[in-house]
N, C-alpha and C positions, 0 to 999 in steps of 0.2 A: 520444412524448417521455418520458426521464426520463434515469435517472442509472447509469452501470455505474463500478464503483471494483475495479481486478484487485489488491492485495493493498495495500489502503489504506483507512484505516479512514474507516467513513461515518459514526459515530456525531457527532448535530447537524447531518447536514449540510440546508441551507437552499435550496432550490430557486428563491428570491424574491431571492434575495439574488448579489451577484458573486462569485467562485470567486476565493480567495486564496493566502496562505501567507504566508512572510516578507516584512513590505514592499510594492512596488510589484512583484515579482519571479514572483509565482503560485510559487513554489517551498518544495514544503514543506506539510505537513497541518495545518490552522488548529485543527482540535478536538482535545483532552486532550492539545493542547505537545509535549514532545519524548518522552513516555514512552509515547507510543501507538507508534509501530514496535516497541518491544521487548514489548509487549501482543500484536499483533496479526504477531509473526514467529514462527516454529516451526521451526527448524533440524533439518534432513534431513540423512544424507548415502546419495548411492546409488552403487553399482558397479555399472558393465554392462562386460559381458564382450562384447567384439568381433571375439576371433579365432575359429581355426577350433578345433571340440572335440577334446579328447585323445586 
């Protein structure tokens, strides 16, 4: 048993307790409000090259 979160912040999360977010709706990260995505995002950006070589 336990808890996997792929690019969502766990920090407080409660294991005893029901799985939330806004409302009745589960949508949305209940700890540190709305400024934990821009916390916990790191913007990339990548180029792949898919043709054939020159």
């Amino acid at each position: 048993a336990g808890c996997i979160m792929v690019n969502l912040p766990t920090a407080g999360t409660d294991y005893h307790v029901p799985f939330g977010g806004r409302g009745a709706s589960s949508y949305g990260p209940r700890e540190q409000g709305r400024y934990a995505e821009e916390f916990y995002t790191i913007v990339k950006t990548s180029y792949i090259y898919s043709g054939a070589p020159a």
